[in-house]
C-alpha positions as CSV (number, residue, x, y, z in Angstrom):
1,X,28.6,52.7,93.5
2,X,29.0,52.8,89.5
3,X,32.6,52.5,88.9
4,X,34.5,54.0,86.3
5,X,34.4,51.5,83.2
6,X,30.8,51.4,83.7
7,X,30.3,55.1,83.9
8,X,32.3,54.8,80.5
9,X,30.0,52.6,78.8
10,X,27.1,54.6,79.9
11,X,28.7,57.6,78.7
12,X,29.3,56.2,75.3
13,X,25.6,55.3,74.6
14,X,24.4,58.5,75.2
15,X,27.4,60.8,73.1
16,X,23.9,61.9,71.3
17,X,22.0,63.4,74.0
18,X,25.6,64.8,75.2
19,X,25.8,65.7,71.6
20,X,22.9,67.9,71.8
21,X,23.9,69.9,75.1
22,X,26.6,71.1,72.6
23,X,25.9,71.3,69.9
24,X,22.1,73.6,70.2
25,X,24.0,76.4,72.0
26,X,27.2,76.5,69.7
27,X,25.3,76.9,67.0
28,X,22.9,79.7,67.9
29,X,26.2,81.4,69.4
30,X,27.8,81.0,66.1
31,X,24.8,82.0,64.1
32,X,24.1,85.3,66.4
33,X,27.4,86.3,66.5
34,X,29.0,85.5,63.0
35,X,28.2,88.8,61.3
36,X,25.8,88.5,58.2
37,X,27.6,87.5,55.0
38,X,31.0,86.5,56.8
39,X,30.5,82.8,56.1
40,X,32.1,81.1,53.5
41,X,30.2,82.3,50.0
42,X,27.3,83.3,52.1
43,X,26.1,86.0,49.5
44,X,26.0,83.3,47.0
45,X,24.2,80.6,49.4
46,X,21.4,82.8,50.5
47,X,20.7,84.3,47.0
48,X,20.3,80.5,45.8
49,X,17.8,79.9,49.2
50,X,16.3,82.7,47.7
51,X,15.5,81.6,44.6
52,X,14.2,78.4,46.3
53,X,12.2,80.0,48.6
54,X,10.2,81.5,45.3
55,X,10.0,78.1,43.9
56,X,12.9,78.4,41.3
57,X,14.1,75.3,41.8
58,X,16.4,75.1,38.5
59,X,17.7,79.0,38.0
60,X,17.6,80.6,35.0
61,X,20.2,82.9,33.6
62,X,19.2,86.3,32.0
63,X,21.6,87.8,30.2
64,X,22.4,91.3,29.2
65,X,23.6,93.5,26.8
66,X,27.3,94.4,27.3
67,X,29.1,97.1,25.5
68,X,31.8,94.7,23.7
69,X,35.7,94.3,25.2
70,X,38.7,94.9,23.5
71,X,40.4,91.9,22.6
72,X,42.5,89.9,25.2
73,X,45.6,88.8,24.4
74,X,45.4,85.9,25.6
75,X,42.5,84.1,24.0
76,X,42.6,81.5,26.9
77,X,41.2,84.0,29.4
78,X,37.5,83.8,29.9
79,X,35.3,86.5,31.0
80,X,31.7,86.2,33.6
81,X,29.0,85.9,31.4
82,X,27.5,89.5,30.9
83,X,24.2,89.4,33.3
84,X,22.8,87.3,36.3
85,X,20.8,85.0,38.4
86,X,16.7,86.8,39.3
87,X,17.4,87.9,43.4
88,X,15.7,90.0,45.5
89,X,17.7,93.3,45.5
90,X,17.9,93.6,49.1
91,X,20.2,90.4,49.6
92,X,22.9,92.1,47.7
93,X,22.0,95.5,49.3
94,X,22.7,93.8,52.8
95,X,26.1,92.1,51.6
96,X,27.6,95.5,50.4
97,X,27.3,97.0,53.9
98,X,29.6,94.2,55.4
99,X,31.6,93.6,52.6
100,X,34.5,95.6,54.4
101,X,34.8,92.8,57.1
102,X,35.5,90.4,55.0
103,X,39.8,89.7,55.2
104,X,40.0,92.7,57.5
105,X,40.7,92.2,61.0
106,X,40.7,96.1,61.6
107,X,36.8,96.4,60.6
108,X,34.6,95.3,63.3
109,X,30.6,95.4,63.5
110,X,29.0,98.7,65.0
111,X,25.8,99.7,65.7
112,X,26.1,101.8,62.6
113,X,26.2,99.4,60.4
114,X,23.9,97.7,62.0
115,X,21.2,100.5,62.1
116,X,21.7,100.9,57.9
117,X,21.3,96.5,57.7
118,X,18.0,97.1,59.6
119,X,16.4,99.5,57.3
120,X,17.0,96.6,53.7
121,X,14.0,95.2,53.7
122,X,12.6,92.5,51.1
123,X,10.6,93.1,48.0
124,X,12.1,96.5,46.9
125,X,13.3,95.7,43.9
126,X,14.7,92.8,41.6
127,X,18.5,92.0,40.7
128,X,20.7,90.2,38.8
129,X,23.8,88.6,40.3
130,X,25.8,85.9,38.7
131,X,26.0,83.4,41.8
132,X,27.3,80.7,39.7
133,X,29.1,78.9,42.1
134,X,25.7,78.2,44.4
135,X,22.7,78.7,41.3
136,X,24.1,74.9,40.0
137,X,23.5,72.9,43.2
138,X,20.1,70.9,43.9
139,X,17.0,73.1,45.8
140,X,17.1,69.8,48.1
141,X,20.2,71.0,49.9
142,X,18.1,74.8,50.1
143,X,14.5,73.3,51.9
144,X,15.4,74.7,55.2
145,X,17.7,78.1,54.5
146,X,14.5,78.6,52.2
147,X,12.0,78.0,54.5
148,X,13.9,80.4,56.5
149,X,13.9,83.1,54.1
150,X,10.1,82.7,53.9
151,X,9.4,82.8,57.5
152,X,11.7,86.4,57.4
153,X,9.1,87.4,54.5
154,X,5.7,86.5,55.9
155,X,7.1,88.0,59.0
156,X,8.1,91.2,57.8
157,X,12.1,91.1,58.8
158,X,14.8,92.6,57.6
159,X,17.0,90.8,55.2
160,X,19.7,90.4,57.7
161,X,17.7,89.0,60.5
162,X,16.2,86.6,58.0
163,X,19.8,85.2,57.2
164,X,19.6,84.7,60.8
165,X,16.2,82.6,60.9
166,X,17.7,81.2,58.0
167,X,21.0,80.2,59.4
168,X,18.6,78.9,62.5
169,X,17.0,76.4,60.3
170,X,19.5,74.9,58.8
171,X,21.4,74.3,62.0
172,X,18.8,72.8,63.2
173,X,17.9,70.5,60.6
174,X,21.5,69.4,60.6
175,X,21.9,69.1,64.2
176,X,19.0,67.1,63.6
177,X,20.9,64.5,61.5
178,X,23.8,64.4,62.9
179,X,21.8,63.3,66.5
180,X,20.5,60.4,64.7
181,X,23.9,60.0,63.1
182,X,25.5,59.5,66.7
183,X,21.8,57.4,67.8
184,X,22.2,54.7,65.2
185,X,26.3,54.3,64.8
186,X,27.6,51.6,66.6
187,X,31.3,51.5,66.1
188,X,31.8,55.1,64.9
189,X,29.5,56.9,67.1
190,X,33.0,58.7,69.4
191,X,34.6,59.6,66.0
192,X,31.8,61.2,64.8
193,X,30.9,63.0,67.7
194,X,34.6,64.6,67.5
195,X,33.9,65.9,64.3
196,X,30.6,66.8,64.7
197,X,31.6,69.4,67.5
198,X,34.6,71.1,65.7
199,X,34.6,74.8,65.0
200,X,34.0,74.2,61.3
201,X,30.9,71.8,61.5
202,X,29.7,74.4,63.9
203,X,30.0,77.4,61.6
204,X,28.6,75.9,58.7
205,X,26.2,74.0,60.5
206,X,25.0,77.8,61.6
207,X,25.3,79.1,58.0
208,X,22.7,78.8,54.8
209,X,25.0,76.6,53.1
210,X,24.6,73.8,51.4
211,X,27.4,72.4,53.2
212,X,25.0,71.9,56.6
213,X,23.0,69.3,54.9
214,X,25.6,67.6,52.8
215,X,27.8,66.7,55.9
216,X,25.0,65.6,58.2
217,X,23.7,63.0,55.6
218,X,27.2,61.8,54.6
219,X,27.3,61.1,58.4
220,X,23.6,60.0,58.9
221,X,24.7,57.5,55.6
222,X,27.7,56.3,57.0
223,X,25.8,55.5,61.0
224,X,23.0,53.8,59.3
225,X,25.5,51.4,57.3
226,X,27.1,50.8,61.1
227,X,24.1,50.5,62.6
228,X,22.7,47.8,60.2
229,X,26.2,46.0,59.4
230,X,28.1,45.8,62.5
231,X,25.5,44.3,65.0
232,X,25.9,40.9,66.1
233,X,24.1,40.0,62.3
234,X,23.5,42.1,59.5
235,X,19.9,43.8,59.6
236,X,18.7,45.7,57.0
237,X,15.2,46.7,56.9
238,X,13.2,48.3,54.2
239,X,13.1,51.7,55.7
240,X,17.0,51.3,56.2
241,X,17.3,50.8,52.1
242,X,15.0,53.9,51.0
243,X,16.7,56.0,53.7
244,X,20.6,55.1,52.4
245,X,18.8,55.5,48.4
246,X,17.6,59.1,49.5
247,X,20.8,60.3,51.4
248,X,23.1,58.8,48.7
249,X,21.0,60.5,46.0
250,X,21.3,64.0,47.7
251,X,24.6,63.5,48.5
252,X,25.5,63.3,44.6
253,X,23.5,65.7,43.8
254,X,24.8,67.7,46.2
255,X,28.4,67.8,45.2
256,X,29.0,65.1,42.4
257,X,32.4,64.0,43.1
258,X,30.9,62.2,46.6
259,X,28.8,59.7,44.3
260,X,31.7,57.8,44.4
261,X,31.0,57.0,48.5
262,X,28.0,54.4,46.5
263,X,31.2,51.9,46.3
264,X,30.7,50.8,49.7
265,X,27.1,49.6,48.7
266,X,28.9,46.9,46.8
267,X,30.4,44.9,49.9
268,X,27.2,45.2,52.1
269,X,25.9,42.1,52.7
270,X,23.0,42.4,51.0
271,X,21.4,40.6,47.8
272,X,22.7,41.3,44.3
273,X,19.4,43.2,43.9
274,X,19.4,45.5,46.4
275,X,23.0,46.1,45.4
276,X,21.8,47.5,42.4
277,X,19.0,49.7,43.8
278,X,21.5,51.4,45.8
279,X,24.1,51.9,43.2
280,X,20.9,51.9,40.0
281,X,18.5,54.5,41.5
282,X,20.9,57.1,43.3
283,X,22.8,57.5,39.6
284,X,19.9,57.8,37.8
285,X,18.7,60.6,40.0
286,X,21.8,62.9,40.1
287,X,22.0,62.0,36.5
288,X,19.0,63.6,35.9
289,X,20.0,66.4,37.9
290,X,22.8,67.2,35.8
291,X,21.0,66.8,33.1
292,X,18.4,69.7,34.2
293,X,20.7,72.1,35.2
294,X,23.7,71.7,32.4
295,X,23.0,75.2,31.5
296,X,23.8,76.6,34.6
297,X,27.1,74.0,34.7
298,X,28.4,75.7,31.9
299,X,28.1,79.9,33.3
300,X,31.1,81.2,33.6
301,X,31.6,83.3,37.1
302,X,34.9,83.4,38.0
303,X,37.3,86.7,37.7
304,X,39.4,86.7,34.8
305,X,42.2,87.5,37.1
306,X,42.5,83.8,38.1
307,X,42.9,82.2,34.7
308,X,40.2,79.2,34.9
309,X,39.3,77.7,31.9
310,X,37.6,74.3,32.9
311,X,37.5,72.9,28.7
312,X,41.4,74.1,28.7
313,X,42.1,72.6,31.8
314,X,40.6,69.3,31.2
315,X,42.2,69.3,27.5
316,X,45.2,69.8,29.5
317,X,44.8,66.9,32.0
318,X,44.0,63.9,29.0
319,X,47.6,65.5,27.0
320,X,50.0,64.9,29.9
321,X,48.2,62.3,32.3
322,X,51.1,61.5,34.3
323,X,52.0,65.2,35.1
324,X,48.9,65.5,36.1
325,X,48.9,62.3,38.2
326,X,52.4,63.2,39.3
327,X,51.0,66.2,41.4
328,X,49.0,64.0,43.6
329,X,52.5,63.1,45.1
330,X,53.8,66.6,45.3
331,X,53.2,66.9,48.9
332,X,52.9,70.5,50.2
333,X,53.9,70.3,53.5
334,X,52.5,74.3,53.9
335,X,49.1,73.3,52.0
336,X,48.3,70.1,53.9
337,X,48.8,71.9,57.7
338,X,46.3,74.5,55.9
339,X,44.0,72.2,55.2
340,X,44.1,70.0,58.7
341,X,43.6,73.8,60.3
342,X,40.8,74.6,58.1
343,X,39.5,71.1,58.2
344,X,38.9,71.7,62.5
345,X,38.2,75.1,61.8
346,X,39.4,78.5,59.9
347,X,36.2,80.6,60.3
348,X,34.8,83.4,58.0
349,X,36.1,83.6,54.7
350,X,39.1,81.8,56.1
351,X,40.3,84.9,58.1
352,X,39.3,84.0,61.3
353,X,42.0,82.0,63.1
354,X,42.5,80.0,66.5
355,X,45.5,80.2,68.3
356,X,48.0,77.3,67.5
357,X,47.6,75.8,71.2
358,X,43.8,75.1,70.0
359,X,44.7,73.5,66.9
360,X,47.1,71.1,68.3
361,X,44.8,70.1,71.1
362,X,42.1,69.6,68.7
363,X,43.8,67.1,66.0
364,X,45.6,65.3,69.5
365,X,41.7,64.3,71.0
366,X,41.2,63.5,67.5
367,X,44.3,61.5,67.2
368,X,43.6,59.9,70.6
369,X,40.4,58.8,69.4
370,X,42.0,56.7,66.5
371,X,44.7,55.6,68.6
372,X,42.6,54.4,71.2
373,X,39.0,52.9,69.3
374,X,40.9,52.2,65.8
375,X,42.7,49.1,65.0
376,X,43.4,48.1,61.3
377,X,43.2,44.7,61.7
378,X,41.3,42.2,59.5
379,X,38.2,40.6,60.7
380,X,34.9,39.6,59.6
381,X,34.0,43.4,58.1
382,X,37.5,43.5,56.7
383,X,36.3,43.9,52.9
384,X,33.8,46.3,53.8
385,X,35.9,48.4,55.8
386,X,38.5,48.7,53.2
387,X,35.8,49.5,50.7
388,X,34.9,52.8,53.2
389,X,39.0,53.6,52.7
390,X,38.7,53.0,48.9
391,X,36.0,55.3,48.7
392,X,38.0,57.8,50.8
393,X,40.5,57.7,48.7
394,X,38.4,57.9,45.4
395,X,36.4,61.0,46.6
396,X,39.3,63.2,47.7
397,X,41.2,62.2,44.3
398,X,38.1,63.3,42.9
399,X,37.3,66.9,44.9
400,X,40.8,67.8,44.2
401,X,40.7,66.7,40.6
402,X,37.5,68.7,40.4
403,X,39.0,71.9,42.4
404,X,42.0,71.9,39.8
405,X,39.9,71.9,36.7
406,X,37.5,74.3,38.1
407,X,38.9,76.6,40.6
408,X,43.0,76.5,39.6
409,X,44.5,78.8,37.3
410,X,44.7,76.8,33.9
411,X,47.9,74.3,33.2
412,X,48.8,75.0,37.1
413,X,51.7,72.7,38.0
414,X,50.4,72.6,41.4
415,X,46.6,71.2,42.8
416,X,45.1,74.3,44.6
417,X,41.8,74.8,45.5
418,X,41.4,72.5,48.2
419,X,40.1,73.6,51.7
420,X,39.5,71.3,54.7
421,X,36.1,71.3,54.5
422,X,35.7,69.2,51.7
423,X,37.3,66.2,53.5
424,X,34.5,66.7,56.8
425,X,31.7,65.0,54.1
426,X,34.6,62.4,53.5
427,X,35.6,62.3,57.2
428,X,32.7,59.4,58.7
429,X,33.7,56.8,55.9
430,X,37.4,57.2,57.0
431,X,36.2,56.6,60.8
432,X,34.6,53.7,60.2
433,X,37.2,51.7,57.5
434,X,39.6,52.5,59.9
435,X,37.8,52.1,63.8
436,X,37.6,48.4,65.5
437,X,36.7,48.5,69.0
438,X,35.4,44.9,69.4
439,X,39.1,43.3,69.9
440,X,40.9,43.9,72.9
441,X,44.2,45.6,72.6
442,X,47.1,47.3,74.7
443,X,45.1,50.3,75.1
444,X,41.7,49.4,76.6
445,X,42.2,50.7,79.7
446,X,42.6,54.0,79.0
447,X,39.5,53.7,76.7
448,X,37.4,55.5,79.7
449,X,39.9,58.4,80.3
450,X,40.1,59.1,76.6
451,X,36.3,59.4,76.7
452,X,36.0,61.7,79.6
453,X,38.4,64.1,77.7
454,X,36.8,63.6,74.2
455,X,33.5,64.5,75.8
456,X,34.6,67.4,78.2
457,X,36.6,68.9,74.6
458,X,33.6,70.4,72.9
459,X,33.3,73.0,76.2
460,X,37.3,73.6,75.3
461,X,36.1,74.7,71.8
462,X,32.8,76.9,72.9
463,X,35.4,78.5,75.2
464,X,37.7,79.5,72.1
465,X,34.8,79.9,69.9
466,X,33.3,82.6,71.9
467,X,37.0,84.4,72.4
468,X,37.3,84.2,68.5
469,X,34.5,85.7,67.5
470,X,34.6,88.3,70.3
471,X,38.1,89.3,69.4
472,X,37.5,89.1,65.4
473,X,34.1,90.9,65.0
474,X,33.2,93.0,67.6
C-alpha cells in the first residue's frame, strides 16, 4: 500500500502531466467562449498577427492627409498621428460588431450578432488603423497567432473563427512551454504550476496576445536555470546556454523593461565567458530590435483625453527625481488589492469579475504554497537567489516606471497604469529567490495535504471560470 508521503512525492513529479489535464481544456473553454475581441487589446493583437501573417515583420506607418485642428490650448496635449498601420479591413469590421460588449454587463452575445460576424470574411478590402500599442512589438511573439490567421485564410473562414484558430495556436504553443517549464524545474515546479492555472494565464494563454508567449518563456527561463543550478551539481550543457540566450532575447524584445531579469545570469555558476554570452548576445539582439522599429516607438496612439506626453513626462521625471522616487512609497492600498485581483484574474477588458470568495481562496493556496515550500534562509544558492529578488525588484520598478511615462497622464502625482499581469512574467523569478524545500522545517508534514489541495484547485477555478463567463457573455 503506497502511503500518503509517497503518493505526495509521486504527485509532485508529475504536476506537468497534471498540468496538462488542466490546462488543454481551460483553455479551449476560454478561447470558445470568450467572445471575439473581449480580451485585453485584442483588436490591436490580431491586427499586428496580421500583419505577420503577410510577412510585415517591422510595420510601416502610412500617413494621411488631415484637414488641420484648431489650436489647443494646451500645447502639452498630443494628438494620434493622422493615418494607420496596412490591415485587412475585415479585422476591424468584426471588432465593431462587439464593440458594445466591451464594459457592458447588460450586452450579451446572440445569435444575431453572431450571424452578421459570420458573413466578414478576409481579403475585402485594405485599412488603416493606428494599432500603436501592438505594431512596436517583435513578429517573434506573433509566429503562432499568425500562423493561425493563415490557416483561417487558406481555409476560407471567417475573420472571427480565425481569431479562434488563432487564439488555439497560441494556447497551445504556450501550454507547450509552460509543460516543459513544470518538466525541468526542480525547486519551483508547485509555484509555477499555481500560477500557471490561474484565470488570467488561462485567458491570455487562450488569446493572440503577445502576452501568451512572453509568460511561458519567462517561466521556461526561470525552470531551466532550476533545473541546471539546483541539482546535486551545477550542469549546464550547451543546448541549456543557446536555449536561456534565445528565451532571454525574446523576452527583451518582447517587452524591454524584463531585460533586466539577465541579472541573474551574473551569479550562475558558470565561466566569466559564458557570463558574457548571456548578458553580450541577448542585448545586442533587442538592441537591434529597437533600433529597427524606432519609428514605430515614436507614433503617437493614445486619446488626447488622457494627457500622455512620454518626452514631457520623462523631462519631468530627470527635474524632480525624488518626487518621482517618492511615489514608489505611496502605497495605494485600493490600487495594489486591484492589481493582486487582476494579477489571479479580472477577465475581458477588466470587466469580468469573480466573486470575492474566489479571490481569497486563490491568493490563500498561493500563500500556502510559500508558506509551506519557501524558506528565506541562506544556503549554498543564497547569492543566486537573492539575485532572482533583485531582478524582481528591478523589473517591476521598471514596468511601472515605464507605465507612468507612457500610459499616465503627464506630471501625475500618482504611478497608474499598472495591471496585474505585468507581474505574472515577473512572478517565476520571485518563486524561485524566495522557495527552499531542501531543509526541513516546522511545516513538512503538512507538505502532502498542501499538495493535494494545490492540485485539486485548478478544478475550483474551471468551475468559476465556466460560471463567469456563462453569467458575463451569454
Amino acid at each position: 500500500m503506497i502511503n500518503i508521503h509517497t503518493f505526495y512525492l509521486k504527485l509532485r513529479k508529475q504536476l506537468h502531466y497534471i498540468y496538462l489535464l488542466y490546462a488543454i481544456p481551460m483553455v479551449y473553454m476560454a478561447a470558445a467562449m470568450i467572445p471575439p475581441f473581449q480580451n485585453p487589446d485584442e483588436p490591436n493583437h490580431f491586427m499586428r498577427a496580421e500583419q505577420v501573417s503577410r510577412g510585415e515583420l517591422v510595420p510601416s506607418f502610412y500617413y494621411k492627409h488631415q484637414p488641420k485642428r484648431s489650436a489647443s490650448p494646451d500645447s502639452t496635449v498630443l494628438y494620434p498621428k493622422p493615418g494607420g498601420f496596412k490591415t485587412d479591413k475585415g479585422i476591424p469590421a468584426a471588432a465593431d460588431l462587439f464593440f458594445s460588449i466591451q464594459a457592458n454587463a447588460d450586452v450579451k452575445v446572440n445569435d444575431h450578432l453572431l450571424r452578421a460576424a459570420k458573413d466578414i470574411k478576409w481579403d475585402s478590402g485594405i485599412a488603416y488603423s493606428n494599432f500603436g500599442n501592438t505594431a512596436i512589438y517583435t513578429p517573434l511573439v506573433y509566429a503562432m497567432p499568425a500562423l493561425g490567421v493563415a490557416l483561417g485564410r487558406l481555409l476560407n473562414l471567417s475573420v472571427v473563427k480565425t481569431l479562434f484558430v488563432a487564439r488555439l495556436c497560441n494556447g497551445v504553443f504556450a501550454i507547450t512551454l509552460s509543460f516543459f517549464a513544470l518538466l525541468l524545474a526542480r525547486r519551483s515546479n508547485i509555484l509555477l504550476f499555481i500560477v500557471l492555472l490561474f484565470p488570467m494565464t488561462i485567458e491570455l494563454f487562450a488569446s493572440v496576445s503577445q502576452d501568451a508567449i512572453l509568460i511561458s518563456c519567462s517561466f521556461l527561463l526561470v525552470a531551466l536555470i532550476d533545473h541546471a543550478e539546483f541539482g546535486e551539481k551545477p550542469q549546464y550543457r550547451q543546448w541549456h546556454i543557446y536555449v536561456l540566450i534565445i528565451l532571454m532575447s525574446i523576452i527583451g524584445m518582447a517587452k524591454p523593461p524584463y531585460a533586466l531579469f539577465s541579472i541573474v545570469f551574473l551569479f550562475l555558476r558558470l565561466n566569466p565567458k559564458l557570463k558574457g554570452l548571456l548578458l553580450g548576445i541577448p542585448f545586442l539582439i533587442i538592441a537591434t530590435w529597437l533600433y529597427i522599429d524606432r519609428i514605430n516607438l515614436g507614433v503617437i496612439f493614445a486619446p488626447p483625453s488622457l494627457h500622455i506626453n512620454a518626452k514631457l513626462q520623462i523631462l519631468h521625471i530627470f527635474q524632480h527625481p525624488f518626487r518621482f522616487a517618492a511615489m514608489f512609497f505611496d502605497v495605494d492600498k485600493d490600487a495594489v488589492l486591484f492589481n493582486i485581483k487582476s494579477f489571479i484574474g479580472i477577465l475581458g477588458w477588466l470587466d469580468a469579475n469573480f466573486s470575492q470568495f474566489y479571490y481569497i481562496m486563490a491568493f490563500s493556496i498561493l500563500t500556502v504554497g510559500f508558506i509551506i515550500y519557501g524558506r528565506f534562509k541562506k544556503d549554498e544558492h543564497f547569492a543566486l537567489r537573492i539575485a532572482f529578488l533583485i531582478a524582481v525588484l528591478a523589473s517591476l520598478i521598471a514596468v511601472m516606471s515605464v507605465q507612468y511615462i507612457t500610459w499616465t497622464a503627464l506630471d501625475s502625482p500618482v504611478l497608474s497604469g499598472m495591471q496585474g499581469r505585468y507581474l505574472l512574467p515577473i512572478f517565476p523569478f520571485l518563486a524561485l529567490g524566495l522557495i527552499n524545500p531542501t531543509l526541513s522545517n516546522k511545516l513538512h508534514k503538512f507538505k502532502p495535504v498542501a499538495t493535494y489541495l494545490i492540485i485539486i484547485f485548478p478544478l475550483v477555478t474551471a468551475i468559476n471560470l465556466l460560471q463567469l463567463l456563462l453569467s458575463r457573455y451569454y
